[in-house]
C-alpha positions as CSV (number, residue, x, y, z in Angstrom):
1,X,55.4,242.5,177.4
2,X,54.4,240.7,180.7
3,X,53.7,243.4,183.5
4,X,54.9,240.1,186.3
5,X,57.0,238.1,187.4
6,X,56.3,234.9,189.4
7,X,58.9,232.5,191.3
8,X,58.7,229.2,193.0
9,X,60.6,229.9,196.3
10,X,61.4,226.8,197.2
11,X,63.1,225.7,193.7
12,X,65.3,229.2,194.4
13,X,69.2,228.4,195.2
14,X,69.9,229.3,198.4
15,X,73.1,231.8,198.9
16,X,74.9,232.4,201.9
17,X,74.2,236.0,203.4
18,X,75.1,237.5,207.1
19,X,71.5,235.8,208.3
20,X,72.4,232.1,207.1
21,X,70.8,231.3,203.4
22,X,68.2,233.3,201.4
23,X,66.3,232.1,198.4
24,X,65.9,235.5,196.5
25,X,63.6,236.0,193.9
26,X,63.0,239.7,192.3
27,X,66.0,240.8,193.3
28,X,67.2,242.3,190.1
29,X,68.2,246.0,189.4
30,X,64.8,248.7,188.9
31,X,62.7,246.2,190.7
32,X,60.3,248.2,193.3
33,X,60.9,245.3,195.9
34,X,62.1,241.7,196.4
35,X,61.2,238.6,198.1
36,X,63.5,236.4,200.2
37,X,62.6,233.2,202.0
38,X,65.3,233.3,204.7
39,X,66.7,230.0,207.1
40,X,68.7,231.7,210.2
41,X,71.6,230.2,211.3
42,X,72.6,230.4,215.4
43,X,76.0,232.8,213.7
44,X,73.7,235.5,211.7
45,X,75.6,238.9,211.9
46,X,74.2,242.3,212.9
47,X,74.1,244.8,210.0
48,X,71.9,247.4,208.7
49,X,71.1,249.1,205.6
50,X,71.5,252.8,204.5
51,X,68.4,252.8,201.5
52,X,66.9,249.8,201.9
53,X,63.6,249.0,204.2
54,X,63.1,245.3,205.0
55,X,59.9,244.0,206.2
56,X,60.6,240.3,208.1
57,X,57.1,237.8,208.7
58,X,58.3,235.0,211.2
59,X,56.8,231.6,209.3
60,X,58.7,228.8,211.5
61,X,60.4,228.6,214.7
62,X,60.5,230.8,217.8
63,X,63.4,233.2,218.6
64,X,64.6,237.0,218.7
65,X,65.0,239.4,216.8
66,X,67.7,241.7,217.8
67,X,66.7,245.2,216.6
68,X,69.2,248.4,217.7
69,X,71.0,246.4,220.1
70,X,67.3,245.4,221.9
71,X,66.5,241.5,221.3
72,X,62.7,241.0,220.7
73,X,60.5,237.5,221.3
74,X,59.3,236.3,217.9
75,X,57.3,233.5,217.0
76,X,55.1,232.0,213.6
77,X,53.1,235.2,212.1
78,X,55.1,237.8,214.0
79,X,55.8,240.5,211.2
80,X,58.7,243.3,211.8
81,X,59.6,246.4,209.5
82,X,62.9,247.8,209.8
83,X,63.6,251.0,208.5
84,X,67.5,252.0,206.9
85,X,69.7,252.6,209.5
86,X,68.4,249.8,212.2
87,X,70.9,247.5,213.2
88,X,69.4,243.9,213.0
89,X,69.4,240.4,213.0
90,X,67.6,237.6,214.0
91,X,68.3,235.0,216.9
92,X,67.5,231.4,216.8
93,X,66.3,228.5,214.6
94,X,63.9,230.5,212.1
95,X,62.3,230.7,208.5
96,X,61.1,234.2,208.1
97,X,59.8,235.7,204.6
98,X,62.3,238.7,204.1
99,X,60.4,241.8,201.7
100,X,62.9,244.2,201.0
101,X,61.8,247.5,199.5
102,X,63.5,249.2,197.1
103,X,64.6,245.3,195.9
104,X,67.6,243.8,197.7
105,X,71.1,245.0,196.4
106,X,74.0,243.6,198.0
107,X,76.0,246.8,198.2
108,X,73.9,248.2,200.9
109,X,74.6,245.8,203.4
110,X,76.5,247.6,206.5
111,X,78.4,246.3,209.4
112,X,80.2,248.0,212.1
């Protein structure tokens, strides 16, 4: 039994989330976390999460990130962790890795 998994990001189909598009790999149920490569769109939607923990690393493009209502210069290498309960989203033309800790699930995805 292999104790890892391995994905090629970029070969990933993208699917439409509240951000723009996501290329998720890991994502499946008992996993301890998940990895998303993640291209913002100008209309990405504010939203938080009740259980889940996401840590964003800014790869391309300069924006915002918009974290409680408080928008937030990023740029290339800027890294953000945003705990359950933080409402969020990011502003601009952007690539950011997305780590999401337990693994993504798509039932804990909140908007007001």
């Amino acid at each position: 039994m292999k104790r890892f998994q391995m994905a090629q990001l970029d070969a990933l189909t993208a699917v439409r989330c509240p951000c723009g598009h996501a290329r998720r790999a890991f994502a499946e149920s008992g996993n301890a976390a998940s990895v998303h490569i993640v291209q913002i769109e100008s209309d990405a939607k504010a939203h938080y999460h009740k259980k889940m923990t996401e840590i964003y690393v800014i790869l391309e493009g300069e924006g915002h990130v918009e974290l409680d209502g408080e928008l937030y210069p990023v740029k290339p290498l800027t890294a953000i962790y945003i705990q359950p309960g933080c409402r969020h989203r990011a502003v601009g033309r952007l690539t950011l890795l997305n780590i999401p800790v337990p693994a993504f699930d798509p039932a804990d995805e909140w908007f007001d």
